[in-house]
N, C-alpha and C positions, 0 to 999 in steps of 0.2 A: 489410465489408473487415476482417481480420483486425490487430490491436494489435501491433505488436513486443515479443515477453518481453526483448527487451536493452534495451530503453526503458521497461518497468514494471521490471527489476530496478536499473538505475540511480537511475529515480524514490525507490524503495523504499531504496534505499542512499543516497542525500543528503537525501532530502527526507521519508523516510519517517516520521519522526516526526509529521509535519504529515498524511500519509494521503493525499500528491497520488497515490503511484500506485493505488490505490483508487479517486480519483477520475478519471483515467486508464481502467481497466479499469471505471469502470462502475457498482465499489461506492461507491454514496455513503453508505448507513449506516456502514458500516465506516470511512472518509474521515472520517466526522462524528467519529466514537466517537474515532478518535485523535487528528486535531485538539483535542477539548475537551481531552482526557485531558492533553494535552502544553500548551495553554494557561492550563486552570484551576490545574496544578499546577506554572504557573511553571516548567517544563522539569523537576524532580523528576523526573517521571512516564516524562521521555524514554526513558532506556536501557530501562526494561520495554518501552515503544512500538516500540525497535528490535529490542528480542527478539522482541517478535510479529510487526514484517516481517521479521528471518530465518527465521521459521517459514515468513510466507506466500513468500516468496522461493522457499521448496525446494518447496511445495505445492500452491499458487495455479498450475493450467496453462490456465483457460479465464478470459475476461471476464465481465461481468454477463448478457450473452447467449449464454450456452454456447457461443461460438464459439473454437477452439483459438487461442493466443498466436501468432504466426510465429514462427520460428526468425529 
């Protein structure tokens, strides 16, 4: 069954520094990799973290099983 892209881009836009919506769509590496990033560095590290879910925001259109987002 197909993930809602307006509920991993929300994810991504509140919580995205933490990687729930990664862990949402499936990436758990990726979910890990920001989480630590955004923990180890005491939040420091956040805003680059939120840069890279505005990246995945515009880019990121399938889950971890190559299956498309829904509309």
């Amino acid at each position: 069954m197909p993930k809602s892209r307006l509920a991993y881009i929300l994810l991504a836009i509140f919580l995205g520094t933490l990687g729930i919506h990664n862990f949402f769509a499936g990436y758990t590496g990726k979910g890990i990799a920001q989480l630590l990033l955004t923990l180890i560095s005491f939040g420091f590290l956040g805003p680059v973290v939120f840069i890279w879910n505005l990246v995945e925001i515009c880019t990121v259109t399938k889950d971890a099983q190559g299956v498309d987002f829904a509309s």
